[in-house]
C-alpha positions, 0 to 999 in steps of 0.5 A: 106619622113619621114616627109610626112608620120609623117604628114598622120598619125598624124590625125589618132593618134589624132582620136584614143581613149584616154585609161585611163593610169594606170587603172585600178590599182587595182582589180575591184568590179562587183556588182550584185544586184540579188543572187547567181546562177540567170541569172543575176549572171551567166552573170556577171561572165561571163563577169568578167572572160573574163575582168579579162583576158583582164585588168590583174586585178582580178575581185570580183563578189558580190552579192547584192541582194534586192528591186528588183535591187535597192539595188546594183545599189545603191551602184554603183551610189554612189561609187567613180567614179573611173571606179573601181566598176561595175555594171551588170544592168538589167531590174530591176534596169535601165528600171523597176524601175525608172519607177514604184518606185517614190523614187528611191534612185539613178537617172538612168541617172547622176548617172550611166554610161553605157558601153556596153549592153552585151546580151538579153535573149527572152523569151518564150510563153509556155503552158502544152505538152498536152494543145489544143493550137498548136500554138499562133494563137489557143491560142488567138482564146481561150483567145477571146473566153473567155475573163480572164478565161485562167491564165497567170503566169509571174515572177513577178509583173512588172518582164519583163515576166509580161510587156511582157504579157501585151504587148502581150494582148494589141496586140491581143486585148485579157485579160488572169488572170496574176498569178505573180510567184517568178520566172520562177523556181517556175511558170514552174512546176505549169504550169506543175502540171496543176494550171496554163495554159500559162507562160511566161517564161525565156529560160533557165528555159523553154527549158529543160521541152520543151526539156522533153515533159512537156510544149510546146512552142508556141513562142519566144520573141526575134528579131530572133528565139532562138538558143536553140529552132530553130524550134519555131517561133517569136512572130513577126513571128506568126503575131505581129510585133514588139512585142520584148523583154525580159531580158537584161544584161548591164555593167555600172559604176558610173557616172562622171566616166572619159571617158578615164578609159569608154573607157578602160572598154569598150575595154575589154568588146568588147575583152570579147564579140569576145571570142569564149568561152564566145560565146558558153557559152552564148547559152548556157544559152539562151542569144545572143550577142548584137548587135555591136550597142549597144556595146557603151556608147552612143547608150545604153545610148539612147536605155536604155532610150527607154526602159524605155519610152516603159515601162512607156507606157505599165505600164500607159496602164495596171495600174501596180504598184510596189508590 
């Protein structure tokens, strides 16, 4: 009997993943390419308070901020592949980049490793609280009315706000003037103070102003509507299907990376994601999960290279070109 039941468990035994033994053996580095207090930052700590919690081993979050997310991911693709130093990877330094630099100083696809794709942060479609615009449908029917005269302000150029209004303009056959800003913190209050008349902005910078009556959000940009703004509609539900997107955040390491010491990190990313905590506190900051897709090396290896696919399309399409 013994033997027999020896014998059924021994595929099981062979099928399980191989967990890295003695990793990881000392404290590990996250690095993230953007400063301190941005939204990339906060999800890193996030993250790496969580995996602290599940490796028993300290995590140092720094803060390697320049050309746009190239500076960090740099130094992820090039350090020993050792699954000790990580990378909180964004839009920036994954999708945008590769596609808008030509002499990118790492290669996306050998030289960094994904693990998991952590959360996705919509975006939002917001004009002035007092503007005539109710809804998506009035704000196309103007921007068609008056082809360019209605200003746009995005995050940036080639910033994830400015590839989603260009997505959005091919969609409803429609063309607003873009106005890049340094960031949601700085287009907000302009659109506010009156100097601009539509934002694409990020959720969190958005919600409190909707919140206090300044601006008006018109749409969300995300697969489903937004916890923080559940009375507001998608931009696939106001009549543009498929027209999803926004800010991501993704947990890679430097490629060559064993497999075994992936699957520990990945083990401890998928603890950290089921904490209850870490959850509510990414509602909170208005990102959402991701799905249990793409919470694997291999399926966000393929969706990151869609992503770049779909942006090289939409950069192609509307001539953007990396400032």
């Amino acid at each position: 009997m013994i033997r027999r039941r020896a014998l059924l468990a021994a595929p099981a035994l062979l099928a399980a993943p191989a967990w890295a033994q003695g990793f990881p053996e000392r404290s590990l580095r996250l690095i993230v390419p953007y400063a301190a207090g941005t939204s990339s930052d906060i999800q890193g700590r996030l993250i790496a308070a969580r995996m602290t919690d599940a490796l028993i081993q300290p995590f140092v979050v720094e803060n390697r901020a320049g050309g746009g997310g190239t500076l960090g991911a740099e130094l992820v693709a090039k350090a020993k592949p050792d699954g000790h130093t990580l990378l909180l990877g964004s839009n920036g330094p994954l999708t945008v980049n590769p596609v808008l630099q030509a002499k990118l100083p790492y290669d996306v696809e050998t030289e960094l490793a994904p693990i998991a794709l952590l959360s996705r942060s919509p975006l939002t479609l917001v004009v002035r609280a007092d503007a005539p615009w109710a809804d998506v449908a009035a704000l196309v029917a103007a921007a068609k009315a008056a082809p360019g005269t209605l200003t746009i302000g995005s995050s940036g150029q080639g910033s994830a706000t400015h590839f989603l209004i260009e997505q959005f303009q091919s969609a409803a056959g429609i063309r607003f003037t873009h106005v890049p800003y340094r960031g949601s913190s700085q287009s907000v209050p302009d659109l506010i103070a009156g100097n601009v008349q539509v934002v694409m902005g990020e959720v969190s910078t958005t919600t409190p102003s909707a919140r206090g009556g300044l601006v008006r959000v018109l749409a969300t940009t995300g697969p489903a509507r937004s916890a923080l703004l559940p009375d507001r509609p998608t931009l696939e539900e106001a009549g543009y299907p498929g027209l999803i997107g926004g800010s991501f955040a993704a947990l890679m390491t430097t490629g060559g990376t064993p497999a075994p010491v992936i699957a520990t990190l990945l083990r401890a990313v998928r603890t950290a994601l089921e904490d209850p905590t870490y959850r509510t506190r990414q509602t909170e900051v208005g990102a959402e999960i991701a799905e249990p897709a793409l919470r694997a090396p291999d399926t966000l290896a393929a969706w990151l290279r869609s992503e770049r696919a779909r942006t090289k399309m939409t950069a192609d399409a509307a001539g953007i070109r990396a400032e």
